[in-house]
N, CA, C and O atoms as a DFTB+ gen file, in Angstrom:
428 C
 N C O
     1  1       3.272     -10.360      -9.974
     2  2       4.136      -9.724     -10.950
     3  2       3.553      -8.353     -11.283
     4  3       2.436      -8.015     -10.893
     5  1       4.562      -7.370     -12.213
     6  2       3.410      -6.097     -12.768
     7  2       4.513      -5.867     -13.900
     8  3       5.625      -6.272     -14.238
     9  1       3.272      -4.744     -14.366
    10  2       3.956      -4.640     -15.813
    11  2       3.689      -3.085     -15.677
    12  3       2.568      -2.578     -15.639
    13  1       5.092      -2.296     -15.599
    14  2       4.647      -0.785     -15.003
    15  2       4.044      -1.088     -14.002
    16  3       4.026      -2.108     -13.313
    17  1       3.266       0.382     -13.923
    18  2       2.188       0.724     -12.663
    19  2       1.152      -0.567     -12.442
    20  3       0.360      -0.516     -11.501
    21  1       1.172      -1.588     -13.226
    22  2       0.075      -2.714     -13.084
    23  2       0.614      -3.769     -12.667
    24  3       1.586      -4.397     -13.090
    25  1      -0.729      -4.097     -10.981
    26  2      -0.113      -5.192     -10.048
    27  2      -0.823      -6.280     -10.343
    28  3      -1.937      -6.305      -9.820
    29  1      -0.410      -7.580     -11.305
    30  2      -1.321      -8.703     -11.146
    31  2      -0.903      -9.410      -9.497
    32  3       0.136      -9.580      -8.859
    33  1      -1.973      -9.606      -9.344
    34  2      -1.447     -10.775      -7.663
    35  2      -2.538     -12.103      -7.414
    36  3      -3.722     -12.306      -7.682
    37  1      -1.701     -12.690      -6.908
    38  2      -3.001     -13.839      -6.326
    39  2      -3.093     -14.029      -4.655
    40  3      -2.216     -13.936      -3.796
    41  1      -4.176     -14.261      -4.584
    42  2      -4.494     -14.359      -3.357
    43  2      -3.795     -15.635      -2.353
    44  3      -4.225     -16.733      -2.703
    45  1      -3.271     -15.671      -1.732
    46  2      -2.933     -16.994      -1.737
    47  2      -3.467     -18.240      -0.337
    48  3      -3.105     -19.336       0.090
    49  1      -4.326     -17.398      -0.103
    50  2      -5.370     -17.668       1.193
    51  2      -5.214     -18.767       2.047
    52  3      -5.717     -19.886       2.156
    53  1      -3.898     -17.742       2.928
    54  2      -3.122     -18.245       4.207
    55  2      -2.035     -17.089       4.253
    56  3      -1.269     -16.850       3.319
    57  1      -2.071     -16.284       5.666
    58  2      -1.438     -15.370       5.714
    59  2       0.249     -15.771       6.108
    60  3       0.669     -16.584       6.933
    61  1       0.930     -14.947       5.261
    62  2       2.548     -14.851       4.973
    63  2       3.268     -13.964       5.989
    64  3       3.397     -12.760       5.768
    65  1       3.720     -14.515       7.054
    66  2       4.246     -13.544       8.442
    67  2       5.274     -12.609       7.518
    68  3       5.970     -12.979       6.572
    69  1       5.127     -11.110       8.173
    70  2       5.775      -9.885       7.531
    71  2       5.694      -9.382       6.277
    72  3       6.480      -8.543       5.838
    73  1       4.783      -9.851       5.674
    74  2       4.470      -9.441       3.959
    75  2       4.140      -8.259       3.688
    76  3       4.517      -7.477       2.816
    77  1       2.887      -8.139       5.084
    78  2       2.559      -6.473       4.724
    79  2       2.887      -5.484       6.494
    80  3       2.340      -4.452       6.882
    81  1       3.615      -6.061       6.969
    82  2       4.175      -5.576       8.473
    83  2       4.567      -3.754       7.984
    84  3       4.268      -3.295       6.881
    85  1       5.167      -3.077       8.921
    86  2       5.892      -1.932       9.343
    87  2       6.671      -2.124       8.806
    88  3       6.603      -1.620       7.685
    89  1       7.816      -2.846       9.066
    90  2       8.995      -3.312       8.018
    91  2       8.751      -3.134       6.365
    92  3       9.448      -2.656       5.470
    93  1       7.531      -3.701       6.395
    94  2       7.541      -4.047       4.643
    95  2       7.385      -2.460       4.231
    96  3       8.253      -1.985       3.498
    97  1       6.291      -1.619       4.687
    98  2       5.852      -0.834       4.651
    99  2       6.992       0.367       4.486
   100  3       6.922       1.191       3.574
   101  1       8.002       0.362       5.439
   102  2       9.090       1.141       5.811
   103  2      10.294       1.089       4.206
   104  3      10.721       2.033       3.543
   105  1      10.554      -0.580       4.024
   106  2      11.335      -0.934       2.794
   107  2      10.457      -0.315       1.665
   108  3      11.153       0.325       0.876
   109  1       9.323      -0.320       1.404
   110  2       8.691       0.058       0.009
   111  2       8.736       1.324       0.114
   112  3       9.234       1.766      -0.921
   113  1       8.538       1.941       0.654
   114  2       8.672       3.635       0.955
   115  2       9.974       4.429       0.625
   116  3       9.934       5.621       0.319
   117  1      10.969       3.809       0.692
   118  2      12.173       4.226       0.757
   119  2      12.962       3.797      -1.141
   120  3      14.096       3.906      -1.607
   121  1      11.689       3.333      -1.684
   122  2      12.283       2.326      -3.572
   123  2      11.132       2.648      -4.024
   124  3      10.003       2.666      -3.535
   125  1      11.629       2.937      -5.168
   126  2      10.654       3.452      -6.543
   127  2       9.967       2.050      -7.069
   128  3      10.405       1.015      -6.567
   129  1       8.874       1.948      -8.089
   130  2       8.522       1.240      -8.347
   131  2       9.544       0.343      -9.414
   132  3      10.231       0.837     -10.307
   133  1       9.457      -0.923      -9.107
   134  2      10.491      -1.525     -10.051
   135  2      11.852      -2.124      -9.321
   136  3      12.466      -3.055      -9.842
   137  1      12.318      -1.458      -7.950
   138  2      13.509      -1.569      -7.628
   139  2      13.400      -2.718      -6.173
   140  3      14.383      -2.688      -5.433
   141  1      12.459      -3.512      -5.857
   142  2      12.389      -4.257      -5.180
   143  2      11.346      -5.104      -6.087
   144  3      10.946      -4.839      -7.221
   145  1      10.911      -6.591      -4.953
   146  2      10.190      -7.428      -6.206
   147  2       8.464      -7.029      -6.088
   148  3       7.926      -6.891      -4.990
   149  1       7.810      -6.894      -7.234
   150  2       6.106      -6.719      -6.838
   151  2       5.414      -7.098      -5.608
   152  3       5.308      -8.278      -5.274
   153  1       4.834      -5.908      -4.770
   154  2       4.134      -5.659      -4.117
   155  2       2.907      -4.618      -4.031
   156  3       2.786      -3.803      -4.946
   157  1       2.096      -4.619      -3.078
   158  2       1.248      -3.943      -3.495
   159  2       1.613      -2.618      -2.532
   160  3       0.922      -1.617      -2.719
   161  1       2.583      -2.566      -1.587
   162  2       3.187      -1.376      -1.565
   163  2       3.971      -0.934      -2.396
   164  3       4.489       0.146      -2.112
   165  1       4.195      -1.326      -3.182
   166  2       5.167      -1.045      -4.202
   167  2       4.117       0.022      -5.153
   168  3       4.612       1.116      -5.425
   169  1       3.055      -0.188      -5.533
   170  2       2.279       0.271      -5.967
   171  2       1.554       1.023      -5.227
   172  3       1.294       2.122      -5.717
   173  1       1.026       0.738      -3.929
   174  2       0.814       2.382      -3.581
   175  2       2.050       3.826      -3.527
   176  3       1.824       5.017      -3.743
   177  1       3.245       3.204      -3.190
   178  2       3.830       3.931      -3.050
   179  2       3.793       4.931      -4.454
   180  3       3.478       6.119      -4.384
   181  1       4.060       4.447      -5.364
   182  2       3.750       4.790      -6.786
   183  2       2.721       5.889      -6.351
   184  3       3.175       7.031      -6.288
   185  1       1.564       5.727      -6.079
   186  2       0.969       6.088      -6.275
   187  2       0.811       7.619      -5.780
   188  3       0.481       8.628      -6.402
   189  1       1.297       7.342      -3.953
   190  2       1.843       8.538      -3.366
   191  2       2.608       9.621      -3.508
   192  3       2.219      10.762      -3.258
   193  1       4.051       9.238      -4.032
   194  2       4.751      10.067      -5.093
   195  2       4.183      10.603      -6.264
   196  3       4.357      11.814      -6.395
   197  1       3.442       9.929      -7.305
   198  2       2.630      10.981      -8.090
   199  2       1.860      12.009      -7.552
   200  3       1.716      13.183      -7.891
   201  1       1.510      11.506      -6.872
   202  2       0.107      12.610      -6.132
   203  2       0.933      13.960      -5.549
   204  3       0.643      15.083      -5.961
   205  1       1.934      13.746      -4.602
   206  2       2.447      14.354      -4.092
   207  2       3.940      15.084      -4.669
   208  3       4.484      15.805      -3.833
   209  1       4.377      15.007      -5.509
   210  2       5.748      15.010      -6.411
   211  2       5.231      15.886      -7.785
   212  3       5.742      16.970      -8.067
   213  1       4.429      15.425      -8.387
   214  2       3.948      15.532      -9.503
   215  2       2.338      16.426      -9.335
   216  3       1.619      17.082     -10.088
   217  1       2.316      16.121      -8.313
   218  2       0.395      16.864      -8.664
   219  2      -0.110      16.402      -9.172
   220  3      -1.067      17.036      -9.616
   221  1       0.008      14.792      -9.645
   222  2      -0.990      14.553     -10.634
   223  2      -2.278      13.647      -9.889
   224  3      -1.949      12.834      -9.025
   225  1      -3.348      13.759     -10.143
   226  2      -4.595      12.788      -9.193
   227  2      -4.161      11.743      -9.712
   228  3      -3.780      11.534     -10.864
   229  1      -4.243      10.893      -8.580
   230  2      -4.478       9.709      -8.676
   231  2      -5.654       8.232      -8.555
   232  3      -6.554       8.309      -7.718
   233  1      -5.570       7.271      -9.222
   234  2      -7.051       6.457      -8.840
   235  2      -6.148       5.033      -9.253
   236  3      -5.294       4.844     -10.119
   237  1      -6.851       3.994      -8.050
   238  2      -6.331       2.761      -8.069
   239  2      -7.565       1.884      -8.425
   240  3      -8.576       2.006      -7.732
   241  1      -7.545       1.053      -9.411
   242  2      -8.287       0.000      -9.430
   243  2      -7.450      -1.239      -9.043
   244  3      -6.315      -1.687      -9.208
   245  1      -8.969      -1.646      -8.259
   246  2      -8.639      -3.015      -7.616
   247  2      -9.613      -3.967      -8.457
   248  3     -10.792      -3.621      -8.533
   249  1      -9.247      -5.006      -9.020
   250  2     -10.570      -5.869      -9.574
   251  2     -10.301      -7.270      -9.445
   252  3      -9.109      -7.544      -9.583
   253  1     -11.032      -8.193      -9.229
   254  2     -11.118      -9.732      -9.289
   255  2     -12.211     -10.546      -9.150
   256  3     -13.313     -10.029      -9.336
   257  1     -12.170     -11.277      -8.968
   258  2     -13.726     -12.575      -8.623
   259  2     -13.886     -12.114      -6.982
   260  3     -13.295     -11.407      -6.167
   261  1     -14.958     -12.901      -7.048
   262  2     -15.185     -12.776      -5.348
   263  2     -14.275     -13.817      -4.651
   264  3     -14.038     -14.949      -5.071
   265  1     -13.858     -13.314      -3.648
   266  2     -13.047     -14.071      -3.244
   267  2     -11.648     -13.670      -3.417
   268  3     -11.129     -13.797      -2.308
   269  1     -10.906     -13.308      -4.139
   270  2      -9.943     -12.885      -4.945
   271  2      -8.966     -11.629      -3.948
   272  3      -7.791     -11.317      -4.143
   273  1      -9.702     -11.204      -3.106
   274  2      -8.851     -10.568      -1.998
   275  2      -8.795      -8.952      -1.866
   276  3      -8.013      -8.327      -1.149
   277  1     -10.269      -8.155      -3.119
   278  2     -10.177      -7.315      -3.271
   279  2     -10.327      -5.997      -2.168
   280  3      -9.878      -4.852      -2.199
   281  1     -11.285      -6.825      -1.064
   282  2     -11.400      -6.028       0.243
   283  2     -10.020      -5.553       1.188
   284  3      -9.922      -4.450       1.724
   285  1      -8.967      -6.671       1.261
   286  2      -8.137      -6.830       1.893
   287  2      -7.126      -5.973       1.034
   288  3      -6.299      -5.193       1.507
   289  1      -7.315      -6.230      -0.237
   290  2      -5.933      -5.103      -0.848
   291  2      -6.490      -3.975      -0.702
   292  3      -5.609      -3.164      -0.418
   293  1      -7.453      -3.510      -0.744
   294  2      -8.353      -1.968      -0.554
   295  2      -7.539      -1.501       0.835
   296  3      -6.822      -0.519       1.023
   297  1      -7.976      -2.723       1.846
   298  2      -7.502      -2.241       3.315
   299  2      -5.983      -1.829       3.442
   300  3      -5.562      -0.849       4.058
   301  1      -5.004      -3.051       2.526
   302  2      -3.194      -2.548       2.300
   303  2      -2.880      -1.434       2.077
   304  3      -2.150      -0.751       2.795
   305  1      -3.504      -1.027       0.825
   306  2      -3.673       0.373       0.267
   307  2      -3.837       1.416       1.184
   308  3      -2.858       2.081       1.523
   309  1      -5.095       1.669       1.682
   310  2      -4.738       2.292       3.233
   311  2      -4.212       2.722       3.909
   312  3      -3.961       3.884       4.229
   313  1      -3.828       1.269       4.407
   314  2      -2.649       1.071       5.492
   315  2      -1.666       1.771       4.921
   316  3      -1.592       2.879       5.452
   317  1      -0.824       1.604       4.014
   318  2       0.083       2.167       3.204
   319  2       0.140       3.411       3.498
   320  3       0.876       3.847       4.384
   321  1      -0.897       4.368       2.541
   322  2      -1.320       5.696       2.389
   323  2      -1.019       6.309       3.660
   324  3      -0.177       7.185       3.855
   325  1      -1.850       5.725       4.581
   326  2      -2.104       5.954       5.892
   327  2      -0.790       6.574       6.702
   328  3      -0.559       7.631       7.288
   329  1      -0.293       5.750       6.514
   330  2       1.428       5.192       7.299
   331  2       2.526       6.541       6.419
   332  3       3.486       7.066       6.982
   333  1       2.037       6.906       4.846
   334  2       2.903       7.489       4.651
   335  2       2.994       9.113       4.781
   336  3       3.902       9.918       4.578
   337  1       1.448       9.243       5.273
   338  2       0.769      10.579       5.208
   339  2       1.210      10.855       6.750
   340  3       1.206      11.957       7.298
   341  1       1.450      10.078       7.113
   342  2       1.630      10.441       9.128
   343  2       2.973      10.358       8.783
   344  3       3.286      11.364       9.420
   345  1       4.317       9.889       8.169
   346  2       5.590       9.907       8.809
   347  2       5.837      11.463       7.407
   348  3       6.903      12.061       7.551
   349  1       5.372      11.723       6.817
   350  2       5.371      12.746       6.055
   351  2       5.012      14.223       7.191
   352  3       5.231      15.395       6.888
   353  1       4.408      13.717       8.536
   354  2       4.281      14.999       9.075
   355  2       5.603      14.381      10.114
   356  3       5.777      15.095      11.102
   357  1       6.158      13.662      10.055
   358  2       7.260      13.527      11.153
   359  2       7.490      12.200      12.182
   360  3       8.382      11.946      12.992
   361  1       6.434      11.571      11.825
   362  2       5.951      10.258      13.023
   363  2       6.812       9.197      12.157
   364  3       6.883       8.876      10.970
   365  1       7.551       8.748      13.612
   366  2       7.676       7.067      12.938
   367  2       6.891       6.298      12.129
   368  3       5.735       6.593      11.825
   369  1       7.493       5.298      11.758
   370  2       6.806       4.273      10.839
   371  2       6.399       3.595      11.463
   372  3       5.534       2.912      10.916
   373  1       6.660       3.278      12.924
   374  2       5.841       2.019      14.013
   375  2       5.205       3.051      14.697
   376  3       4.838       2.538      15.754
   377  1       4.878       4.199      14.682
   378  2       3.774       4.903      15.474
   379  2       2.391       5.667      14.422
   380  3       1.528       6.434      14.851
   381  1       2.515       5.245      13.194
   382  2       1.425       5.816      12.467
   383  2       0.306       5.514      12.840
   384  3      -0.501       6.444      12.842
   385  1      -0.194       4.145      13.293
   386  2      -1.438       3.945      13.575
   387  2      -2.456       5.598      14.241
   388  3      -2.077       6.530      14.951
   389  1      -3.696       5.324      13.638
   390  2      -4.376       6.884      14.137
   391  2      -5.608       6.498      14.383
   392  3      -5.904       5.480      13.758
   393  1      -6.724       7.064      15.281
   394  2      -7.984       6.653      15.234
   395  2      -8.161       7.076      13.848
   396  3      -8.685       6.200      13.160
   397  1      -7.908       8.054      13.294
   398  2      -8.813       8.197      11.675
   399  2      -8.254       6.839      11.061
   400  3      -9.180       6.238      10.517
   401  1      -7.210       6.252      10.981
   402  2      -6.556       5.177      10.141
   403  2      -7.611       3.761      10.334
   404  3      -8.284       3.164       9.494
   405  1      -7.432       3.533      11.770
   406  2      -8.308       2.625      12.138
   407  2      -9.465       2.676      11.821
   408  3      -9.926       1.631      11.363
   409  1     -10.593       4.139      11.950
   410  2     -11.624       3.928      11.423
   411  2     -11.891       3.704       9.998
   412  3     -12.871       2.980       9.823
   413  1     -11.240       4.159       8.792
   414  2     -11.127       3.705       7.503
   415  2     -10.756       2.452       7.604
   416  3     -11.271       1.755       6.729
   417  1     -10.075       1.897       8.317
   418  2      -9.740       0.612       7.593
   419  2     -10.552      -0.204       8.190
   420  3     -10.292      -1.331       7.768
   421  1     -11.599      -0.250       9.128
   422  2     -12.298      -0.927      10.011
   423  2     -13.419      -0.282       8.996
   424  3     -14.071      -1.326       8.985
   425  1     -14.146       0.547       8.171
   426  2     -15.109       0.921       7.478
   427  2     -15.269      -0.197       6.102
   428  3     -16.160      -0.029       5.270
């Protein structure tokens, strides 16, 4: 769920086919925060549009127990960013992958 800009989530440890795919990635990109159901693209996207729309800096906290999935949403986030900074110069949404992408998210 979120409340505004804030994503509560749970981990639910067993992966959900297409949750965080190209597809998902492509749908959150295209809706403001609020206008599809909580995700954590939903919230980067947020995040992208400020930065870029607004000028305003941006900073994401991620927090939970261990275990809790904080590495893996770090990596979504990313991915996200990643994906939106490459079709922003013109690239598809199924061709963003980049060696710089891969090496951050493999770091």
């Amino acid at each position: 769920t979120n409340i505004g800009s804030i994503l509560a989530s749970v981990n639910p440890y067993k992966p959900i086919p297409g949750l965080y795919s190209v597809d998902a990635i492509d749908l959150y990109r295209q809706h403001r925060l609020g206008e599809l159901p909580p995700h954590i693209f939903a919230t980067a996207n947020e995040c992208y549009c400020c930065l870029w729309k607004r000028h305003d800096s941006q900073c994401v906290l991620i927090s939970g127990e261990s275990g809790a999935g904080k590495t893996e949403s770090t990596k979504l986030l990313l991915k996200f960013l990643s994906a939106m900074s490459q079709t922003s110069l013109g690239a598809p949404v199924s061709e963003t992958s980049t060696h710089v992408e891969e090496a951050i998210l493999e770091s």
